[in-house]
C-alpha positions as CSV (number, residue, x, y, z in Angstrom):
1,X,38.9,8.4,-12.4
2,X,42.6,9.4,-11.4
3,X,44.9,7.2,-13.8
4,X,47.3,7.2,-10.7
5,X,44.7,4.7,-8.3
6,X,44.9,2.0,-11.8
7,X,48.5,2.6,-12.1
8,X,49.1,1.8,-8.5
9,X,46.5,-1.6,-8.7
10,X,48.6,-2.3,-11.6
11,X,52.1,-2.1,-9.6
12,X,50.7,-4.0,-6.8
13,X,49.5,-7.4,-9.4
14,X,52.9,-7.0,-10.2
15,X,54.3,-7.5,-7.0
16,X,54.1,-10.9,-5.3
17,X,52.6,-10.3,-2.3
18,X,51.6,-14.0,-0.9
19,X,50.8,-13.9,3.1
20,X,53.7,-13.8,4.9
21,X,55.9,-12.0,2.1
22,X,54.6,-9.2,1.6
23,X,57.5,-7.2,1.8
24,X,58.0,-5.7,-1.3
25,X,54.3,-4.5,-1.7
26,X,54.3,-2.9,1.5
27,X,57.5,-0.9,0.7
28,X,55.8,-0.1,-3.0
29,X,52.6,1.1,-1.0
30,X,54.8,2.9,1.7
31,X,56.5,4.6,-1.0
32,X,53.3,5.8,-3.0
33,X,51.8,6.8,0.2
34,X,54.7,9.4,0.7
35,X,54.7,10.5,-2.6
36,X,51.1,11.5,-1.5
37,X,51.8,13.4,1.0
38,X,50.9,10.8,3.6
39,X,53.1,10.1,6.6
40,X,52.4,6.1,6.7
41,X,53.5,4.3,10.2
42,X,54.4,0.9,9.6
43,X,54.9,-2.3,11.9
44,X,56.0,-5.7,9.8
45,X,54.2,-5.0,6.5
46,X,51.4,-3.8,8.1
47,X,50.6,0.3,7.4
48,X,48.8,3.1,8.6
49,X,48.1,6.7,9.1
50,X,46.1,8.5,11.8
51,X,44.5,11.5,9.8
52,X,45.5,15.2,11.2
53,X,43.9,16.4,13.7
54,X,42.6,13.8,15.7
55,X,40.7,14.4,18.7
56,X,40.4,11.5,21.4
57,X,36.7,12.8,22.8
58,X,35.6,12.3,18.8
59,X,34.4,8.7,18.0
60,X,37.3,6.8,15.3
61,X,36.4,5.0,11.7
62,X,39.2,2.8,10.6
63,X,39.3,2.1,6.9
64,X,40.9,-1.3,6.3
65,X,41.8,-3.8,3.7
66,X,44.3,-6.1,3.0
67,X,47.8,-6.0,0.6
68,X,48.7,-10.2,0.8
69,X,47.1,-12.2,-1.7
70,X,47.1,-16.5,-1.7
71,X,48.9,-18.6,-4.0
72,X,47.6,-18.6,-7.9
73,X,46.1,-21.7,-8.3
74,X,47.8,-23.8,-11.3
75,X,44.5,-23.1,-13.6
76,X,45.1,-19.6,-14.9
77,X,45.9,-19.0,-18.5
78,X,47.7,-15.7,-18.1
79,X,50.4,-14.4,-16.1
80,X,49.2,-14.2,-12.4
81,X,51.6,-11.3,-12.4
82,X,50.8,-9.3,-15.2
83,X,48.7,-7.1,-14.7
84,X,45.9,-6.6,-18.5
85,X,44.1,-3.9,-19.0
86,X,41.5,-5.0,-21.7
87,X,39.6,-2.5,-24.2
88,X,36.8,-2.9,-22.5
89,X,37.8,-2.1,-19.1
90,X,38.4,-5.6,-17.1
91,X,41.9,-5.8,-15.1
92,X,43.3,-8.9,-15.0
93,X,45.6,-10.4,-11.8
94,X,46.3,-11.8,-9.2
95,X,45.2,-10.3,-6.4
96,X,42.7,-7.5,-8.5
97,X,39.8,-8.4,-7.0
98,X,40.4,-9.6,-3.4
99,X,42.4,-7.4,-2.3
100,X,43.6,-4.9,-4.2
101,X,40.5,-2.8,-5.4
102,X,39.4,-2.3,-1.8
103,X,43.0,-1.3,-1.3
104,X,43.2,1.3,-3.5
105,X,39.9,2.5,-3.6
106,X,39.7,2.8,0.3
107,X,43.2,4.7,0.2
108,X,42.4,7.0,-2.2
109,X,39.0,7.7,-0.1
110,X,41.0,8.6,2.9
111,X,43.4,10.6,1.0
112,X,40.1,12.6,0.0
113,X,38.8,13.1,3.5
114,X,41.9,13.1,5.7
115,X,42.0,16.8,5.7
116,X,38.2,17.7,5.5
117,X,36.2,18.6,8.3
118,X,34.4,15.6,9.6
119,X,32.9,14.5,12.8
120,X,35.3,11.3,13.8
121,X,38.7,10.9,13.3
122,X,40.0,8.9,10.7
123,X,42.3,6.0,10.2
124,X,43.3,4.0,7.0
125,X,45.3,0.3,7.4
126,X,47.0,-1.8,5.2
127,X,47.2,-4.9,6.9
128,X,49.1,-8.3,5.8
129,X,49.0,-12.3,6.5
130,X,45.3,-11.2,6.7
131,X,44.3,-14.9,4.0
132,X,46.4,-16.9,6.6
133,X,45.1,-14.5,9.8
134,X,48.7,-14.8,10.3
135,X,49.6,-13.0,14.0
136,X,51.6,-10.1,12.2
137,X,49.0,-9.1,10.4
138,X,46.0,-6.9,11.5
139,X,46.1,-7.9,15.3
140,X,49.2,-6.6,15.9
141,X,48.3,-3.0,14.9
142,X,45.4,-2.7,16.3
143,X,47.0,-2.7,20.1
144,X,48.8,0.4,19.0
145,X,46.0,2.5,17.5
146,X,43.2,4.9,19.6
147,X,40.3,3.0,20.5
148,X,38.5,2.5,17.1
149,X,34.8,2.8,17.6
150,X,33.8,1.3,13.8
151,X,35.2,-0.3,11.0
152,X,35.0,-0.1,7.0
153,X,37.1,-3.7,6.4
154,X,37.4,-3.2,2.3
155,X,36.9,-7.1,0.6
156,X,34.9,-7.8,-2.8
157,X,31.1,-7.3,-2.1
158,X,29.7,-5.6,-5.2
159,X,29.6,-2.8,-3.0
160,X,26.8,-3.8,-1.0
161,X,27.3,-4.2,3.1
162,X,27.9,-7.4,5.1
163,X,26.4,-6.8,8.4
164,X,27.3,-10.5,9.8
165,X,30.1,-12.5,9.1
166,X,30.8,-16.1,9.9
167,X,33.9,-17.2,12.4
168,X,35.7,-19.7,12.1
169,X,37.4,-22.8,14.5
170,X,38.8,-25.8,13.6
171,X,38.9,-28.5,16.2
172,X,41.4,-31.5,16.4
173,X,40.0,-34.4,18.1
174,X,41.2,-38.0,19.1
175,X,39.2,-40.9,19.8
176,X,40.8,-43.2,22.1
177,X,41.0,-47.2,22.4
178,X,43.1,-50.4,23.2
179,X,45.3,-51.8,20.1
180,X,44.8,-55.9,19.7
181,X,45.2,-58.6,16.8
182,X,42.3,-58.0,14.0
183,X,41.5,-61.8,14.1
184,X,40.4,-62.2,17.7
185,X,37.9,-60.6,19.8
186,X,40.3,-58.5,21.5
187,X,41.1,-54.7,21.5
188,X,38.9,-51.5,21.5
189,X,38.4,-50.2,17.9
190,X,39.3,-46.5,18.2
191,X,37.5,-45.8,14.7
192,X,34.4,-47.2,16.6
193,X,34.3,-44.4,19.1
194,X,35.0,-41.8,16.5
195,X,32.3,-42.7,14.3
196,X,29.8,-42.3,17.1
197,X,31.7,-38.7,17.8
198,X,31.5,-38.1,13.9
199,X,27.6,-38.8,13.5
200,X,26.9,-36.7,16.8
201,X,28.6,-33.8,14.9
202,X,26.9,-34.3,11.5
203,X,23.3,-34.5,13.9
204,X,23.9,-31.9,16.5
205,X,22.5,-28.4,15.6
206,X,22.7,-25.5,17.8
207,X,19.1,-23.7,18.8
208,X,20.0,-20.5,17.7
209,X,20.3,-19.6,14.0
210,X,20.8,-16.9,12.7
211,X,18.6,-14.8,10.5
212,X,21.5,-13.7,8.2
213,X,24.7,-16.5,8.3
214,X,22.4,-19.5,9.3
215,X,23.0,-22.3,11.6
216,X,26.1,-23.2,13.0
217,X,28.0,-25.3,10.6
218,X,30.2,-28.2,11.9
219,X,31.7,-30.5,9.5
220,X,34.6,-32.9,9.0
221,X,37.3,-33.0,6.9
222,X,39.9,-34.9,7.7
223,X,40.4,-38.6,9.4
224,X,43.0,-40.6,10.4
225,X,43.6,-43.9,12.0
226,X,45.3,-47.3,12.4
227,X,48.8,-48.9,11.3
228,X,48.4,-51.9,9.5
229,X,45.5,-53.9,8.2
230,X,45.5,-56.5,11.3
231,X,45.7,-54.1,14.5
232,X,43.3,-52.6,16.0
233,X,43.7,-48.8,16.0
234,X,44.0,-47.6,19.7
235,X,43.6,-43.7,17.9
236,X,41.7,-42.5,15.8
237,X,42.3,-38.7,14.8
238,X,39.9,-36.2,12.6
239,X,39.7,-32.5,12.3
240,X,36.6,-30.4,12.4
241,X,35.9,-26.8,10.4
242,X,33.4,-25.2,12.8
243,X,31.7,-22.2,10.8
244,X,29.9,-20.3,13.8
245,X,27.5,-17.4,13.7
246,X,27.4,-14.3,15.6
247,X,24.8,-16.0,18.1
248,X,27.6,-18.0,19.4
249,X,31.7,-17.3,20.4
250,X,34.0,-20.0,19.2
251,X,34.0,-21.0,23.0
252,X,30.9,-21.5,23.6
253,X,31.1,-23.9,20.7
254,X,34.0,-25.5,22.5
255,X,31.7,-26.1,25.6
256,X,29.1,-27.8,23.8
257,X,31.3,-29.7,21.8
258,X,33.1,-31.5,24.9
259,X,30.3,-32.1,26.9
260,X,28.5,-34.1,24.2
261,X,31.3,-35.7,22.6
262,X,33.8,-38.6,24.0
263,X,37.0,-37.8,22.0
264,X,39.7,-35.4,23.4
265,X,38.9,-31.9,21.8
266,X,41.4,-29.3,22.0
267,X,41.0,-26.1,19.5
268,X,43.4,-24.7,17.5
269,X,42.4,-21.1,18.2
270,X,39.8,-18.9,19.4
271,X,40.5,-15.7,17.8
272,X,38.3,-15.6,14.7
273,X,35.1,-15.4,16.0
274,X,31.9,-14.4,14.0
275,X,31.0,-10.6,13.2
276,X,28.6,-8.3,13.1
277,X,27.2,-4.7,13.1
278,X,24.0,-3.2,15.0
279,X,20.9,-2.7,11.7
280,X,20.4,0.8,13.3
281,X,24.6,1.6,13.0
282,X,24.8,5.4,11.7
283,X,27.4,3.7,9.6
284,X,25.4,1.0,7.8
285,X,22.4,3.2,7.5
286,X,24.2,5.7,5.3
287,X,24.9,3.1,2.9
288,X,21.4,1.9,3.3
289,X,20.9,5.4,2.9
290,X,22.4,4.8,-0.8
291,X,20.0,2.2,-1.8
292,X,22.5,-0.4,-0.6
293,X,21.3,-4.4,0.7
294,X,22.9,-5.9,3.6
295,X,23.4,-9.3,3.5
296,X,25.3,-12.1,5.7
297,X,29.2,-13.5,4.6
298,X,30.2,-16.8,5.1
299,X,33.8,-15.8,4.2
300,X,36.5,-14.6,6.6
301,X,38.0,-11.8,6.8
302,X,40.1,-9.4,9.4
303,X,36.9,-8.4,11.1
304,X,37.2,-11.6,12.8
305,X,40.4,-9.9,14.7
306,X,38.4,-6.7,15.6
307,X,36.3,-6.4,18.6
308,X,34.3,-3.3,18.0
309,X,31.6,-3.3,15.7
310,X,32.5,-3.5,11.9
311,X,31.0,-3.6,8.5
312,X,32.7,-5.4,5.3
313,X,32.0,-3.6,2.1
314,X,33.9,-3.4,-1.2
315,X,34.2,-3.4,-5.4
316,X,34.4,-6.5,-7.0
317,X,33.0,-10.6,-6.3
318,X,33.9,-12.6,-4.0
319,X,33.3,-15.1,-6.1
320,X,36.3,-14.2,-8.1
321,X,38.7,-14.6,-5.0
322,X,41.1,-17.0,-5.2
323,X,40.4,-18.3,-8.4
324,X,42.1,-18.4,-11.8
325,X,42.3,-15.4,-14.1
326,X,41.1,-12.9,-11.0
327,X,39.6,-9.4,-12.7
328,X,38.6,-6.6,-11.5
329,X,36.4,-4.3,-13.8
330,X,37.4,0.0,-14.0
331,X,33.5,0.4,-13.6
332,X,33.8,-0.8,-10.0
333,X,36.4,0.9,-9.0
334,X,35.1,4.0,-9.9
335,X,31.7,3.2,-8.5
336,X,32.8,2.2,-5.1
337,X,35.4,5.6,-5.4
338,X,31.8,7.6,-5.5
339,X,29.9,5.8,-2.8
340,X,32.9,5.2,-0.2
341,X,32.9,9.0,-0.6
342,X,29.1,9.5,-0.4
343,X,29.1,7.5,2.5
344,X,31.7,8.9,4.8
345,X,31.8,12.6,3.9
346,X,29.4,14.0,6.4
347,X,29.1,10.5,8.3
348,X,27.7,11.2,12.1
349,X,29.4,8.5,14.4
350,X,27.8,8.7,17.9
């Protein structure tokens, strides 16, 4: 494998690139990118390049994945930062796994085909704020590109293809009563009315599950009421994490949700709906093609943000994101190097 896609994984751990400073990674990447030969556009820290020779009556891939990383968490025992090779191939850092293999294996695949004869036109993007699905990150580029006509969104799946992928809303309701003194019979107990909002949420299940991501998952997290131990709370707040599936949009979870509870509901967004991609997708079936399994992700991802069809597939484990001591080994980069290749050299978009 070219020592220069390790090298630049390696420059990248070294970078602090946390959502919403991601800066100095996206000048490093700009930089390599022209030292490639590449032209890269750029908008915030997001970055791109349209491959020569586009044709607007040709169907468009985009290749995507994502330079921000999160925080480290306080339980790793080496330097988040620096990146370690080990003899037997395992690259430790932050950032390795989710999101920088994708990154570099998905650029280096469009460096390969950008000049080759193909069928679509091609696009690669570099997005940021994309663990935070921060407004300056993916959604703002894709207003400027062609119509894309299908996705490759780059995240740790061992290589194997994510055909669904769960949204994500989280709703802020507040249960309202009338304040009074704890020792009489007077007041309206706030908590009262948001307990019976509570146990319709943790009872309620939508009809439609689906096959891959499973039911619609509602639950609560948070909870907040009252003042003092002898007044009776006239609010009581709590939060919900809505996990939807792609048989319902975030709004139509809204609906429900007001009509059966008696709490004021108001969502925080609707943007990052659920996912998916069609099982007979020219794209999907070359990979099926390669012996590959789809499966169903309950984690998030910028194909929330895209609303054309899209298919999430790249080296590493998600289980490894965002935890202490993140790795990524050699052996996956330089498998999903051969099979992004296999995949999309000779790909047939209709």
């Amino acid at each position: 494998m070219d020592k220069q896609i390790i090298e630049l994984l390696k420059r990248l751990i070294a970078t602090p690139r946390i959502s919403r400073n991601e800066t100095e990674a996206a000048d490093l990447l700009q930089e390599q990118m022209q030292e490639w030969g590449l032209d890269p556009q750029r908008q915030g820290n997001n970055l791109w390049e349209i491959a020569p020779g586009y044709d607007a009556q040709r169907p468009t891939l985009l290749l995507n994945a994502h330079i921000d990383t999160v925080k480290p968490v306080n339980a790793w025992t080496r330097n988040p930062y620096t990146p370690e090779l080990t003899e037997d191939g395992v690259l430790y850092g932050l950032g390795s796994n989710d999101d920088g293999a994708s990154l570099v294996c998905l650029l280096a695949t469009y460096c390969k085909l950008r000049n080759t004869q193909q069928t679509y036109n091609l696009i690669f993007v570099a997005s940021a704020e994309e663990e935070v699905s921060g407004q300056n990150g993916i959604s703002s580029v894709l207003p400027i590109l062609p119509p894309i006509s299908v996705a490759l969104v780059g995240e740790p799946t061992g290589m194997q293809p994510a055909i669904a992928e769960k949204g994500l809303m989280v709703l802020d309701c507040t249960a309202k009563g009338k304040a009074g003194h704890a020792a009489r019979n007077e007041g309206d107990n706030a908590i009262d009315h948001a307990i019976e909002d509570i146990a319709w949420f943790k009872s309620f299940r939508f009809p439609e599950e689906s096959p891959l991501l499973g039911p619609v998952k509602m639950t609560v997290t948070i909870i907040n009421a009252g003042t003092q131990h002898n007044v009776i709370p006239d609010t009581c707040t709590f939060t919900v994490d809505v996990r939807s599936n792609e048989c319902y949009s975030n709004e139509d979870i809204y609906n429900k949700v007001r009509e059966n509870i008696k709490s004021e509901v108001k969502a925080r967004s609707f943007r990052l709906n659920s996912s998916r991609i069609d099982r007979q997708h020219p794209l999907l079936q070359r990979a099926l093609a390669l012996g590959k399994t789809p499966f169903g992700s309950p984690t998030l991802s910028d194909q929330a943000l895209m609303h054309f069809p899209s298919m999430k597939m790249g080296p590493g484990d998600s289980k490894r994101s965002h935890t202490a001591d993140e790795y990524i080994k050699i052996s996956e980069l330089e498998d999903a190097l051969k099979t992004y290749f296999e995949m999309l050299n000779g790909l047939v978009l209709s």
